[in-house]
Each structure stands twice: as C-alpha cells, then as structure tokens.
C-alpha positions as CSV (number, residue, x, y, z in Angstrom):
1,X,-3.6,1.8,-10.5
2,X,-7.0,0.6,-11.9
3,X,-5.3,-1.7,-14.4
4,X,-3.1,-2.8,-11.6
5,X,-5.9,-4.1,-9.9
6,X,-7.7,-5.5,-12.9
7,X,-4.9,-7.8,-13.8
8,X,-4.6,-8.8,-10.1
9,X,-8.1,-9.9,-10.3
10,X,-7.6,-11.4,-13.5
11,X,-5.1,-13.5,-12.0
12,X,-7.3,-14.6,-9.6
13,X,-5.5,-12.4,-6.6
14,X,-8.5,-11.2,-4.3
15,X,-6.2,-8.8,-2.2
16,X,-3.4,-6.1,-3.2
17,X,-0.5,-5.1,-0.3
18,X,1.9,-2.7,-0.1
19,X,4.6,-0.8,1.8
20,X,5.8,2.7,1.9
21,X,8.1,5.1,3.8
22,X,6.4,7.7,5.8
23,X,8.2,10.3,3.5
24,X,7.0,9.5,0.4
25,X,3.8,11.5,0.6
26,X,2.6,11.4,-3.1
27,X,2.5,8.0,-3.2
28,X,0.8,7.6,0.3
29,X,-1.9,10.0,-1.1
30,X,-1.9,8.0,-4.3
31,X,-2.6,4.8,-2.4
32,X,-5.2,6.0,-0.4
33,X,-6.8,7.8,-2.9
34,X,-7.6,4.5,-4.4
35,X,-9.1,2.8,-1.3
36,X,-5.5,1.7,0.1
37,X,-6.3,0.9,4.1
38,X,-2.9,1.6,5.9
39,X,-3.0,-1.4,8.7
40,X,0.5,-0.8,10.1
41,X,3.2,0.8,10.8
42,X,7.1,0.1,11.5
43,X,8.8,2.4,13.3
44,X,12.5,1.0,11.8
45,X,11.4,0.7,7.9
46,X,14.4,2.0,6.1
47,X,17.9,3.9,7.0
48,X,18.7,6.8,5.2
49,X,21.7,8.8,6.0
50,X,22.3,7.3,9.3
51,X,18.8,7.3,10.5
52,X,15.8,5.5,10.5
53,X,12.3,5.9,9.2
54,X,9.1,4.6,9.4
55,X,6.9,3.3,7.3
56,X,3.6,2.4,6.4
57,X,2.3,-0.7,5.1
58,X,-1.6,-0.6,3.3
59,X,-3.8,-3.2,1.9
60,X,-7.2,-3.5,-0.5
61,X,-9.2,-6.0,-1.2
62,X,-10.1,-6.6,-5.0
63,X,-13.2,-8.0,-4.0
64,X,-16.0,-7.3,-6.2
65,X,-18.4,-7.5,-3.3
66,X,-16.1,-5.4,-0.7
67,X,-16.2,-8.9,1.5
C-alpha cells in the first residue's frame, strides 16, 4: 500500500479513492489500517445472487502536510 501511494505522489496525485463492498472485511481493515477515511456509503453497490449489497467508498489524502 505504501508504494501505492508513493507512486501516486510521484505522479503528482495529491489524493487516493476507493470503493469496497461491505463484505469484504479484510480489505476494509486493510484500508483503514493505512489511514483510509470511509466518507460514504451506497446502500445498492453490487448484486450478488439476487440481492444487493452495500458498500463503502474511502478516501486519503497523500498530502505530505495532512492539508
């Protein structure tokens, strides 16, 4: 994940965003482990097996300064 963000920086990209289902735990404690904010969430995110989920969207900002 720290690469990640080093090459977003490196390409001159000052903030990282990114979606998730609910259900995909490990990944939402991944992304929050690394300073992911969850902002939103959508209550219709994805269908599987004839129902919907929600899901979670995040952002970060690569800031140096945290601004």
């Amino acid at each position: 994940m720290r690469r990640l963000e080093e090459l977003a920086r490196g390409r001159g990209h000052s903030t990282l965003d990114l979606d998730v289902r609910s259900d995909r735990l490990p990944a939402i404690r991944l992304f929050e482990s690394h300073g992911f904010i969850r902002w939103g969430v959508k209550a219709r995110y994805a269908r599987m097996n004839g129902r919907y989920m929600s899901g979670f969207f995040y952002s970060k900002n690569l800031d140096q300064n945290g601004v």
